[in-house]
Backbone as CSV, one residue per row, in Angstrom:
resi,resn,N_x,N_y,N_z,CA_x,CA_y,CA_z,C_x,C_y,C_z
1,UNK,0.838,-1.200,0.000,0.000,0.000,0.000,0.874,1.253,0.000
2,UNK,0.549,2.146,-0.889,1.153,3.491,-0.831,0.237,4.776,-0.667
3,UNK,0.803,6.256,-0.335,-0.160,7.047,0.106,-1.251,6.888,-1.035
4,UNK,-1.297,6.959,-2.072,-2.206,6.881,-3.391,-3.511,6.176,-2.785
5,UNK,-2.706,4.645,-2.130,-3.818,4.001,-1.593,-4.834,4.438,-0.788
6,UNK,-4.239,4.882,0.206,-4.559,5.199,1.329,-5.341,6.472,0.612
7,UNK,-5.218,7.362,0.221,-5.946,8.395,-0.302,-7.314,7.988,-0.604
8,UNK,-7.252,7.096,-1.818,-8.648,6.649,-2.992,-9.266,5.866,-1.830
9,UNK,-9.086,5.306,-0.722,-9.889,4.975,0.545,-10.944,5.630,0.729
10,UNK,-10.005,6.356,1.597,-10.336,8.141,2.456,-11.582,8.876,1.417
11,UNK,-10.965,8.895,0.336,-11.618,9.901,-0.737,-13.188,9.235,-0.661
12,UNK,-12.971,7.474,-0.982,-14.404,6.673,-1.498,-15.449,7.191,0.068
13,UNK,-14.740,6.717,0.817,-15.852,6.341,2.736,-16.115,7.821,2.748
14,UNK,-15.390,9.132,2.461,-16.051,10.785,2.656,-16.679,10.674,1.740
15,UNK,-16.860,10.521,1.181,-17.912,10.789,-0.106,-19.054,9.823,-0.020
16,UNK,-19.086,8.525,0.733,-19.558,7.868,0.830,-20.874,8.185,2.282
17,UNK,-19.592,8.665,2.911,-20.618,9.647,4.768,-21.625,10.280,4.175
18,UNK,-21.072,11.234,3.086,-21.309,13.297,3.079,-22.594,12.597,2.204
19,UNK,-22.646,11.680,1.675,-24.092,11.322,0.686,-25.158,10.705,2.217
20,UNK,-24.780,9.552,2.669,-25.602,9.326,3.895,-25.934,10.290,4.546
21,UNK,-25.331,11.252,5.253,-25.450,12.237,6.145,-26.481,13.652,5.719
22,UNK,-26.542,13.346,3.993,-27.110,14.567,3.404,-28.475,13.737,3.074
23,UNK,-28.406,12.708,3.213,-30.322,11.463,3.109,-30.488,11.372,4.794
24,UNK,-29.671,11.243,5.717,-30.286,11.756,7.245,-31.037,12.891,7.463
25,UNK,-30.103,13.416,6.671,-30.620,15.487,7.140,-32.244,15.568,6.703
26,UNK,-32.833,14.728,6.051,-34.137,15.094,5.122,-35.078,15.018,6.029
27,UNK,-34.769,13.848,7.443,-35.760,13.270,7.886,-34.200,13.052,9.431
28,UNK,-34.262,14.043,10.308,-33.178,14.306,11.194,-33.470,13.093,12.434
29,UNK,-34.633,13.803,12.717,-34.980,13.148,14.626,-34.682,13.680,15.186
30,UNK,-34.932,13.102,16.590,-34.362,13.888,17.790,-33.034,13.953,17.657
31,UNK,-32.683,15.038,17.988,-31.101,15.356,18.506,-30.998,15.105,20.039
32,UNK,-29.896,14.803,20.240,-29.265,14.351,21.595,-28.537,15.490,22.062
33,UNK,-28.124,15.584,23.636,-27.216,16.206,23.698,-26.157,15.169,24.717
34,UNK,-24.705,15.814,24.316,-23.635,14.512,24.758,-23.334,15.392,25.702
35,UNK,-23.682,17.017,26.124,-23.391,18.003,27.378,-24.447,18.988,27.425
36,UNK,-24.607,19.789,27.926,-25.963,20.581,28.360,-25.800,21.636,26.573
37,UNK,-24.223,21.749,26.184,-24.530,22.448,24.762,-23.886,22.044,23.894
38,UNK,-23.942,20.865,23.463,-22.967,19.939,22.712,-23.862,18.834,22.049
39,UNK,-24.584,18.396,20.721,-25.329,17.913,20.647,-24.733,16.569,19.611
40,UNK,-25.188,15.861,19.307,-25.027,14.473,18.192,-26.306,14.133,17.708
41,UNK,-26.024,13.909,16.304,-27.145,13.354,15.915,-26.627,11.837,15.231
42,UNK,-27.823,10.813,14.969,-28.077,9.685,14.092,-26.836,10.132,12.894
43,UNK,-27.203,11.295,12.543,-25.945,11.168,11.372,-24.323,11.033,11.969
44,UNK,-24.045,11.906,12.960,-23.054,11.320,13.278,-22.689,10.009,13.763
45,UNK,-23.035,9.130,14.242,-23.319,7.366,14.771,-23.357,7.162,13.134
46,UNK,-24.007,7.145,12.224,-24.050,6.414,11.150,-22.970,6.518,9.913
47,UNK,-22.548,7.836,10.834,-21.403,8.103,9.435,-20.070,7.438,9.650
48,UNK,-19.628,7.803,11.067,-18.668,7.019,11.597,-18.496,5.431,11.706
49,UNK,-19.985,4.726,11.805,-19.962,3.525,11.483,-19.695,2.974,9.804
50,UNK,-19.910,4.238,9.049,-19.513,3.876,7.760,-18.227,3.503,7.392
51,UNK,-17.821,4.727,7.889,-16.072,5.344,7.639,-15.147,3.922,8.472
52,UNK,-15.005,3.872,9.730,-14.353,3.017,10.874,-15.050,1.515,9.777
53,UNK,-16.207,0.893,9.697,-16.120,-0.185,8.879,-15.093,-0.235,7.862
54,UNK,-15.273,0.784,6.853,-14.567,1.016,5.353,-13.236,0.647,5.501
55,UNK,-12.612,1.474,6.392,-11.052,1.497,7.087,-10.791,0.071,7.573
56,UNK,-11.767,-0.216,8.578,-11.198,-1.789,9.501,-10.928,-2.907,8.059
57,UNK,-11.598,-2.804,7.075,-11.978,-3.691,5.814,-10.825,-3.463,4.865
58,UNK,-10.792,-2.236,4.839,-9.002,-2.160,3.966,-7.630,-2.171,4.578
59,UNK,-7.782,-1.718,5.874,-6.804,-1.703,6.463,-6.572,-1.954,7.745
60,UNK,-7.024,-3.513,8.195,-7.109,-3.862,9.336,-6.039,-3.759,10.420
61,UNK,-4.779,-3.447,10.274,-3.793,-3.275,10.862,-3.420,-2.317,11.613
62,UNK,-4.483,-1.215,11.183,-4.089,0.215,11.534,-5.102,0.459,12.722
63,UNK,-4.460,1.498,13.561,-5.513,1.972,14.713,-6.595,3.078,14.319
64,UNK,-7.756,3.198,14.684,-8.619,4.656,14.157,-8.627,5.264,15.731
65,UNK,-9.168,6.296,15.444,-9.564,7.417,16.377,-10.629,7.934,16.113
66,UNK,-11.839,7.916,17.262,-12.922,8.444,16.197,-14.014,9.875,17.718
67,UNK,-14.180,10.793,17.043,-15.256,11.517,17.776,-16.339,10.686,18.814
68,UNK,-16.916,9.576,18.276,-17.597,9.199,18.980,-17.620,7.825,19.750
69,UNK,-16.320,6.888,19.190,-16.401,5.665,19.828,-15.083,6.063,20.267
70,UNK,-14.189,7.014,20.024,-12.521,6.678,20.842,-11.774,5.759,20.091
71,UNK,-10.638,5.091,20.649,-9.790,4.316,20.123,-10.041,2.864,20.208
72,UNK,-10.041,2.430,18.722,-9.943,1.328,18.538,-8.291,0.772,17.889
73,UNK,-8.013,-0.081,18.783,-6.274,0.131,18.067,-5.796,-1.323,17.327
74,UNK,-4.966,-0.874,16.361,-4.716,-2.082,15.349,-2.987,-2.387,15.629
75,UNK,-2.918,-3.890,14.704,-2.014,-4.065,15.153,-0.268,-3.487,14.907
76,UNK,-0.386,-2.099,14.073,0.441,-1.500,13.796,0.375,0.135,14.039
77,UNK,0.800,0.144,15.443,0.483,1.479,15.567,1.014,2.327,15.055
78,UNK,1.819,2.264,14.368,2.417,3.658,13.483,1.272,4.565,12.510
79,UNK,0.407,3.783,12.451,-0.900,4.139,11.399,-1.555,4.190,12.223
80,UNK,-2.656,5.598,12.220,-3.233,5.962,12.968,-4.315,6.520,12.190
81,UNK,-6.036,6.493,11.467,-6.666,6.982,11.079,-7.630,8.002,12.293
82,UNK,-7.618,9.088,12.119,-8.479,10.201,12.966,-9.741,10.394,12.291
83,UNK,-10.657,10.465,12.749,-12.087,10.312,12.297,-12.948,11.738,12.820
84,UNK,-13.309,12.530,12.201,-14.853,13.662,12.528,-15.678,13.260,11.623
85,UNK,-16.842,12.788,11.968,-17.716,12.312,10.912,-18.464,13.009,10.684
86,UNK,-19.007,13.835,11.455,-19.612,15.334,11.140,-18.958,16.307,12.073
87,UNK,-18.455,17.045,11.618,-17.721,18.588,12.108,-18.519,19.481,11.946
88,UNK,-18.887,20.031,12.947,-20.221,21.062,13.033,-21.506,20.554,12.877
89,UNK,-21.589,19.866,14.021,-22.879,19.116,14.110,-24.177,20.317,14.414
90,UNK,-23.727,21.328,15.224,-24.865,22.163,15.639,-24.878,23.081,14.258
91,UNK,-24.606,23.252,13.380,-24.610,23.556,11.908,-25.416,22.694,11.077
92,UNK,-24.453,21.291,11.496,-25.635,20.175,10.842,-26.894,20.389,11.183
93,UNK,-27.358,20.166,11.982,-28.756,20.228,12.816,-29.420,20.878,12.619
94,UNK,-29.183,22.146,11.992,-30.174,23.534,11.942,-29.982,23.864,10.350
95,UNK,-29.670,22.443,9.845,-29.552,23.213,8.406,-28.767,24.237,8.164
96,UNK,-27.576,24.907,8.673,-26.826,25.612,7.932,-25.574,24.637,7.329
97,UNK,-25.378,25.269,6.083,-24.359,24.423,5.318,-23.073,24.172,5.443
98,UNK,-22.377,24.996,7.034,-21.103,24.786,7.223,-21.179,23.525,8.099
99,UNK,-20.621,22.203,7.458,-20.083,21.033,7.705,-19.895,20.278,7.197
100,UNK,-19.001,19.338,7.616,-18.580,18.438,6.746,-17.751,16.999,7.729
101,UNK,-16.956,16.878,6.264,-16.319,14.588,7.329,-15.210,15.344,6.759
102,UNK,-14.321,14.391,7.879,-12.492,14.845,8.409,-12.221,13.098,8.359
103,UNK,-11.359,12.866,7.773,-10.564,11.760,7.127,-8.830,11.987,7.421
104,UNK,-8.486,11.458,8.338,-6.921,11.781,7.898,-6.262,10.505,8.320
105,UNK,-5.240,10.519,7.888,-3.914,9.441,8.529,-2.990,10.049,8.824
106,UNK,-2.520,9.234,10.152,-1.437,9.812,10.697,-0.170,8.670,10.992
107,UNK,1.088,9.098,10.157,2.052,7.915,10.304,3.088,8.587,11.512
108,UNK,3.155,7.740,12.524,3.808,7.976,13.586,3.875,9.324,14.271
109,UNK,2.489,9.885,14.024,1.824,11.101,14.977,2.013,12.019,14.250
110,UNK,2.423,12.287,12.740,2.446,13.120,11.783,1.419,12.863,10.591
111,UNK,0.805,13.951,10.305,-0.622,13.718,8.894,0.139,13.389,7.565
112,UNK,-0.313,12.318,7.296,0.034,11.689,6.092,-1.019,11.806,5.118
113,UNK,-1.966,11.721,5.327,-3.040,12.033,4.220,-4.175,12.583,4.934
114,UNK,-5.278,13.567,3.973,-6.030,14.512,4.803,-7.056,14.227,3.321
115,UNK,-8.365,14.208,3.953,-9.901,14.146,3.281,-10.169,14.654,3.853
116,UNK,-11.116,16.167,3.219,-12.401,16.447,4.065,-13.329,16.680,2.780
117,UNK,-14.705,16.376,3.502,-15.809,16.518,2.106,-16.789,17.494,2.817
118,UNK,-16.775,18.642,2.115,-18.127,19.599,2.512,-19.485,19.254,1.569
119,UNK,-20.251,18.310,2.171,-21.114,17.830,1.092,-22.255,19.236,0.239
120,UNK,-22.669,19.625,1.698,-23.279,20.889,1.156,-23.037,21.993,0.192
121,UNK,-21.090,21.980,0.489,-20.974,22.985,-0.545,-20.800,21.902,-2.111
122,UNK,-20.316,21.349,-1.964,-20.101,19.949,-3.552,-18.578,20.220,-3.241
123,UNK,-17.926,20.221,-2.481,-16.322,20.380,-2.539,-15.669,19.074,-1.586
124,UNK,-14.883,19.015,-1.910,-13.686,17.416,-1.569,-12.239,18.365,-1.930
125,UNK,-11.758,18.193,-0.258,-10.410,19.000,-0.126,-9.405,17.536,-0.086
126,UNK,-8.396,17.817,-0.708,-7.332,16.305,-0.576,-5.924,16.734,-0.507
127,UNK,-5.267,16.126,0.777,-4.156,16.367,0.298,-3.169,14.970,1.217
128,UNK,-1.462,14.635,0.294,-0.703,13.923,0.742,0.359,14.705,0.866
129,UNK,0.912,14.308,2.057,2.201,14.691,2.562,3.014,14.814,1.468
130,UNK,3.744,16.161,0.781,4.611,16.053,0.182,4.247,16.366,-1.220
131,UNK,2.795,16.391,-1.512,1.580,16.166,-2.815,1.309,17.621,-3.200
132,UNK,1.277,18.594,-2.485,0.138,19.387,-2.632,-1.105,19.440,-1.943
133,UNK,-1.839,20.285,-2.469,-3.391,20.021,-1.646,-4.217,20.750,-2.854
134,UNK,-5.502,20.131,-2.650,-6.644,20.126,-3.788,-8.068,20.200,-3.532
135,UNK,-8.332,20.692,-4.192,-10.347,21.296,-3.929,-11.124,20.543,-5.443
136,UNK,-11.459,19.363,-5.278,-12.346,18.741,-6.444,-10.926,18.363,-7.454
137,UNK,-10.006,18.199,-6.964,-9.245,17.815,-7.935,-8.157,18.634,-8.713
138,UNK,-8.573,19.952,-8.227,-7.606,21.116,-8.751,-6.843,21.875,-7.710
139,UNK,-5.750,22.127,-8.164,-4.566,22.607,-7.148,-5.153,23.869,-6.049
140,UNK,-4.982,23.833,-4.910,-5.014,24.834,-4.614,-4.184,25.754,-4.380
141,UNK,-4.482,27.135,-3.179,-3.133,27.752,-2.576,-3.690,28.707,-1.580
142,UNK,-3.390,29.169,-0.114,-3.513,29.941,0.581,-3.113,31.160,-0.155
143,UNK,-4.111,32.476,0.277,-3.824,33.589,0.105,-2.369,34.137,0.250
144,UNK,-2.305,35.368,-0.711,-1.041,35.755,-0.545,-0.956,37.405,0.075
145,UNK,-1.969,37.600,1.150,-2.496,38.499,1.687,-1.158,38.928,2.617
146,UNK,-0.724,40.054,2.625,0.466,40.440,3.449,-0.275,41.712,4.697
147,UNK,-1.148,42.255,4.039,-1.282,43.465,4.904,-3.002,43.105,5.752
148,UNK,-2.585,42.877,7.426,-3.681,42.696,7.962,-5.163,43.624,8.048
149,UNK,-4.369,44.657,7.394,-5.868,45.350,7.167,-6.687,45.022,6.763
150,UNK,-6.311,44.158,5.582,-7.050,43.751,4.647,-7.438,41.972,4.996
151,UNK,-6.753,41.760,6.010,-6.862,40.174,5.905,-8.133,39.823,6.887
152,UNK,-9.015,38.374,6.550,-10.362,38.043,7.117,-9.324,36.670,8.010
153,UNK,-10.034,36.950,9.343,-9.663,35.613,10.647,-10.901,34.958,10.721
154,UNK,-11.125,34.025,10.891,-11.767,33.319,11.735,-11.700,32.785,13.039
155,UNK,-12.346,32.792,14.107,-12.396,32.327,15.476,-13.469,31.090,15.859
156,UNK,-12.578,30.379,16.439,-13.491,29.197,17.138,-14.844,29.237,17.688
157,UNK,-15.413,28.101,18.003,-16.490,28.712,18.492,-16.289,28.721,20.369
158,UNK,-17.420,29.269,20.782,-17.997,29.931,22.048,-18.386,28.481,23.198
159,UNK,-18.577,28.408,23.937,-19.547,26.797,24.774,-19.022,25.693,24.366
160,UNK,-17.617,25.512,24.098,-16.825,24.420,23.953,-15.959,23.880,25.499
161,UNK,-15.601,22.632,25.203,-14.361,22.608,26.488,-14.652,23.164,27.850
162,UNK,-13.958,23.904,28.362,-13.928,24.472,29.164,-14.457,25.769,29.364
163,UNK,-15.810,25.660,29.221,-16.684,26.619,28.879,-16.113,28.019,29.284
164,UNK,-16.531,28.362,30.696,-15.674,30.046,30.907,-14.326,30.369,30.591
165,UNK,-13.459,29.733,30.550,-12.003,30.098,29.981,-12.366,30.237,28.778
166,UNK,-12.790,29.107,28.045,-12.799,29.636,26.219,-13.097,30.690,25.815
167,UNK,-14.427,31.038,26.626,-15.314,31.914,26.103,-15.014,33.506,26.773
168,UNK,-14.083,33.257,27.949,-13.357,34.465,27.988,-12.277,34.760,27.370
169,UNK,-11.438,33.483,26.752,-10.605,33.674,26.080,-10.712,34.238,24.393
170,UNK,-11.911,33.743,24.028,-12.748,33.984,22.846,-13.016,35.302,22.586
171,UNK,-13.697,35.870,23.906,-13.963,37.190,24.054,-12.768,38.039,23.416
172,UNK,-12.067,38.011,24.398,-10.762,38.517,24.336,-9.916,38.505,23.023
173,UNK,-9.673,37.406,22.182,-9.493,37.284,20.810,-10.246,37.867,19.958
174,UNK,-11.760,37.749,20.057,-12.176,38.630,18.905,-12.357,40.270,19.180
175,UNK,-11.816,40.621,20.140,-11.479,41.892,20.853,-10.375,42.167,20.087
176,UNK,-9.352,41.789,20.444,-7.877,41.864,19.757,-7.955,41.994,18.397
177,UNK,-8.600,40.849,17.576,-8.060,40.267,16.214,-9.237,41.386,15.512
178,UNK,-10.036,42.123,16.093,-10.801,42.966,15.454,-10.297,44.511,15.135
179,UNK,-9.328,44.716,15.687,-8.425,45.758,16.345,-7.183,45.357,15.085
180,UNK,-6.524,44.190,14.916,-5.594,44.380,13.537,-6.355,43.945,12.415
181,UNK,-7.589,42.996,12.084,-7.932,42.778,10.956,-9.057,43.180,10.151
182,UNK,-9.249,42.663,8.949,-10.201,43.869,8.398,-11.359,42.931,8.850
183,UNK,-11.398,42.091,9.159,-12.653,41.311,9.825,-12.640,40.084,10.117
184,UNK,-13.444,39.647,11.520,-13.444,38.333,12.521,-14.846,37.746,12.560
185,UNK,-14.982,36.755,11.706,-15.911,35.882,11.570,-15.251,34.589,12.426
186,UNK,-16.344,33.651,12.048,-16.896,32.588,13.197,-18.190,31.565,12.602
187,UNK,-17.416,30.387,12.240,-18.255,29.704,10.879,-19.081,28.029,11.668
188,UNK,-18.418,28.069,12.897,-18.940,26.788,13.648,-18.352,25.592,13.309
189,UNK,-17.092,25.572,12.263,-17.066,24.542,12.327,-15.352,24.387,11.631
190,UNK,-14.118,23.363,12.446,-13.180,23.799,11.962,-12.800,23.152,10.778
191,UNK,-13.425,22.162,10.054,-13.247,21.850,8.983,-13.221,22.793,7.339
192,UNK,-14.148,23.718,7.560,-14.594,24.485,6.956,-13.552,25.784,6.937
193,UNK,-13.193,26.290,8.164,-12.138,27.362,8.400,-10.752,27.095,8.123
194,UNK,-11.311,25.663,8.432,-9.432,24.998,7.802,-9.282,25.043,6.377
195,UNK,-10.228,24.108,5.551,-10.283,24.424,4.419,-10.701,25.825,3.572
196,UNK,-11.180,26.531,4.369,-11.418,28.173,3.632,-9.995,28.954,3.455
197,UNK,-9.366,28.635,4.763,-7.989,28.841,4.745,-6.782,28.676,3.652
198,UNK,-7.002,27.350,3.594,-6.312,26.443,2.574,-6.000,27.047,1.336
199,UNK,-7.719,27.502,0.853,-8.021,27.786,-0.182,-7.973,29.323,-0.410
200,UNK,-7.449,30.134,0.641,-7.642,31.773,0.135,-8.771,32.448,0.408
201,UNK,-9.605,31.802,1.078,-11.115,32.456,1.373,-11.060,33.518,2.827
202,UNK,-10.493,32.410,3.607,-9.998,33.246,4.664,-8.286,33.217,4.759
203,UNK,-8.027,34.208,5.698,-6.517,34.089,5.624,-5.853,33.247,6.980
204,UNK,-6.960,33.347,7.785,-6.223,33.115,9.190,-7.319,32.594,10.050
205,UNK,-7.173,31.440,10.909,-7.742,30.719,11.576,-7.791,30.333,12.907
206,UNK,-8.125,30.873,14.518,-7.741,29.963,15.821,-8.805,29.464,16.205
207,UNK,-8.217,28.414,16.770,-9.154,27.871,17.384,-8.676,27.571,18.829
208,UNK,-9.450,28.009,19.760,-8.685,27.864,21.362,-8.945,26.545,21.790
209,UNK,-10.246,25.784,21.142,-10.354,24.579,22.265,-10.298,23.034,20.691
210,UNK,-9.291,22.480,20.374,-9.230,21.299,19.755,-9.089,19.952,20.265
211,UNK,-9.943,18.987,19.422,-9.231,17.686,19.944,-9.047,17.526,18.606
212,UNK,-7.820,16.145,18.072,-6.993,15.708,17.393,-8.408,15.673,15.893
213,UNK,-9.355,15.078,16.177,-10.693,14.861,14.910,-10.810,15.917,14.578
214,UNK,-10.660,17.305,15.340,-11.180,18.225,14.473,-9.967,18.907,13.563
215,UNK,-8.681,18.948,13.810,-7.933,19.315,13.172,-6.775,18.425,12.659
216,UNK,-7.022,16.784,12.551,-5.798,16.158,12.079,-6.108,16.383,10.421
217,UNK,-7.600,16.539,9.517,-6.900,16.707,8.212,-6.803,17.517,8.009
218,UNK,-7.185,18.833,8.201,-7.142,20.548,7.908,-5.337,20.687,8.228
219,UNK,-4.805,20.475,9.175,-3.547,20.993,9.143,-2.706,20.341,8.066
220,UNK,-2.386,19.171,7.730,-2.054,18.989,6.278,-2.787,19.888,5.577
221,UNK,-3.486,19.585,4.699,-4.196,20.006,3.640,-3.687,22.133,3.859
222,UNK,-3.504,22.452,5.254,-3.149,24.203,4.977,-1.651,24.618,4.511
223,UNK,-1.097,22.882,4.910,-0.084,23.203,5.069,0.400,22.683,3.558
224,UNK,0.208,21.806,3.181,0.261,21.373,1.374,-0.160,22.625,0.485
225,UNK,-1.225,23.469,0.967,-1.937,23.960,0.477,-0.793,25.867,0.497
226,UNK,0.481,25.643,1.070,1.441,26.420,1.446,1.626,26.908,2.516
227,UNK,0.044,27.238,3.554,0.072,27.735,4.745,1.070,27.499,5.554
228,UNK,0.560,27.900,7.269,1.051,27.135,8.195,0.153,26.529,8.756
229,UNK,0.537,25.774,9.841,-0.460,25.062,10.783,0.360,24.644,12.372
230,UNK,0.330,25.286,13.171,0.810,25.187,14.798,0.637,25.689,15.807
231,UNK,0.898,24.892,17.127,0.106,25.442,18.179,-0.106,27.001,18.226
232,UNK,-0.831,27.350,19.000,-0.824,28.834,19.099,-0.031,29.886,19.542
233,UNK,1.105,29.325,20.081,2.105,29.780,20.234,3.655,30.008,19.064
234,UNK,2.973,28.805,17.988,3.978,29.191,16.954,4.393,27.651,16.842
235,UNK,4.745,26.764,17.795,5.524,25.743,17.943,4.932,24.600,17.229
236,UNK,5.162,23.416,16.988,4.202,22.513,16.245,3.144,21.974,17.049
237,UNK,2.272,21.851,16.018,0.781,20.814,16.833,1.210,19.477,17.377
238,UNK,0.845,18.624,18.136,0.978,17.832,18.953,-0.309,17.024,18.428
239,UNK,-1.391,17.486,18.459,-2.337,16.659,18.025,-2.857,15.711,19.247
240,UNK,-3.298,16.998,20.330,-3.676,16.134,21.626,-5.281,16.683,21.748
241,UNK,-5.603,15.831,22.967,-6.986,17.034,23.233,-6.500,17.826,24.231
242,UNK,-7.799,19.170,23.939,-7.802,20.358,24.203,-6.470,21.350,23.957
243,UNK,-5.950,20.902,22.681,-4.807,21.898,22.036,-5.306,23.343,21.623
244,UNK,-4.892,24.132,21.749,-5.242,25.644,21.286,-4.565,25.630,19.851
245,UNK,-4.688,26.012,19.057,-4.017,25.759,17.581,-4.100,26.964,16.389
246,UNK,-3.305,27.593,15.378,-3.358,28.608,14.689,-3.522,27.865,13.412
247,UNK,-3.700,28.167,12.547,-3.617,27.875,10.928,-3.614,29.590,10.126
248,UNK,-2.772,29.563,8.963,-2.753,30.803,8.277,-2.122,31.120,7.048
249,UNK,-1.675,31.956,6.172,-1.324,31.783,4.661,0.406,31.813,5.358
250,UNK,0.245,31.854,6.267,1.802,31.658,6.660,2.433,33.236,6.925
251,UNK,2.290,33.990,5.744,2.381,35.197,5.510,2.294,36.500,6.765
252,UNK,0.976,36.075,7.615,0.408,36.653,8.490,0.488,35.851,9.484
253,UNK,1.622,35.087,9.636,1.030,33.808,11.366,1.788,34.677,12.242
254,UNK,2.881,35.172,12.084,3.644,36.021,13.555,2.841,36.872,14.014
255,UNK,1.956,37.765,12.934,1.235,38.629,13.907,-0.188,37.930,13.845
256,UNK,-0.402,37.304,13.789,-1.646,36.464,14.405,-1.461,36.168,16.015
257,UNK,0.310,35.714,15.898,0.491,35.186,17.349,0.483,36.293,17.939
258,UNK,1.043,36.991,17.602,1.498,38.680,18.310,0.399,39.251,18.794
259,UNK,-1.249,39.026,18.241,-2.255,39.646,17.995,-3.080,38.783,18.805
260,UNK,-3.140,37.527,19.247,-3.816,36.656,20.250,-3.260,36.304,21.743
261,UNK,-1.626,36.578,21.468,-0.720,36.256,23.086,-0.720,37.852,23.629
């Protein structure tokens, strides 16, 4: 097996979720909540059972990681698949169109290959270590935005984690980042900010409260894609839970940091 492989996987089971998940949405149900503001739906349980099957069936050897069942581990841990089967579930839920499935591999705690599928928008972001990165098949590239006046951030969301720290910390960031940039949006979901990123839509991305599903394929794919992608302090991602994390055209990451520490 080579990354190629491992890619046309990834690529088939997201594309395979983002169609299930978009025949859930028609006919939802009750939503759950997994914390007093943190919700799951049927689509997430069904998508992840798609994806984690697909994977165990091609590549039984390898360990997954998944949003909703945790670790299941294989017998070669150097391979590590990370699983969000829906990213921005409270997006999902209410019908707005920011969300999507997070697909990545990770060879010995580094992203080796990155899928994400925004079904709503019709876009499939791809990228391999070393490859490039791609939107439907065509090259992409982070903005080449130098002057923050002009540059658009995005911020995490609010009632995550550790609810009052975030959300004072949140505060406080879009306080700051409103003060150097020409504007601070907030999209619910980091798949979407990662890949907007990627692609030049936005320039710059934090997120204060991560676990490893929501950002193991977006940081490849920003970073193929030319960006950067590292903790919020500058240093590399770790890819733990509750990491604080930056993404950006690279161009603008010092004073991102400069502009959030």
């Amino acid at each position: 097996m080579n990354n190629d492989d491992f890619l046309k996987v990834a690529e088939a089971l997201a594309k395979q979720a983002g169609a299930l998940c978009l025949e859930i949405q028609q006919d939802l149900g009750d939503i759950k909540y997994k914390s007093k503001k943190d919700v799951v739906t049927r689509a997430d349980i069904a998508s992840e059972k798609l994806i984690v099957e697909g994977l165990r069936k091609a590549f039984p050897e390898h360990s997954i990681r998944t949003e909703e069942a945790g670790i299941i581990e294989g017998t070669d841990p150097r391979y590590r698949w990370i699983i969000d089967p829906v990213d921005g579930t409270v997006n999902f839920s209410r019908g707005i169109p920011f969300w999507g499935i997070s697909i990545a591999l990770h060879f010995e705690g580094k992203p080796l290959v990155a899928v994400v599928n925004l079904p709503k928008l019709g876009e499939l972001f791809t990228a391999v270590k070393g490859g490039g990165a791609f939107m439907n098949g065509k090259p992409i590239h982070v903005s080449d935005e130098s002057d923050p006046v002009h540059a658009i951030v995005s911020n995490g969301d609010f009632n995550v984690g550790e609810v009052a720290k975030i959300n004072a910390q949140n505060s406080k960031n879009f306080a700051r980042e409103a003060e150097t940039f020409e504007r601070v949006k907030c999209f619910g979901s980091a798949v979407i900010e990662g890949c907007f990123t990627a692609c030049g839509r936005l320039d710059c991305f934090v997120m204060t409260m991560s676990y490893p599903w929501d950002i193991a394929a977006i940081a490849l794919i920003v970073e193929e894609a030319g960006g950067k992608s590292t903790h919020i302090d500058g240093t590399p991602m770790q890819f733990v839970d509750a990491e604080q994390v930056i993404f950006s055209n690279g161009i603008l990451h010092k004073t991102l940091i400069d502009t959030i520490l």
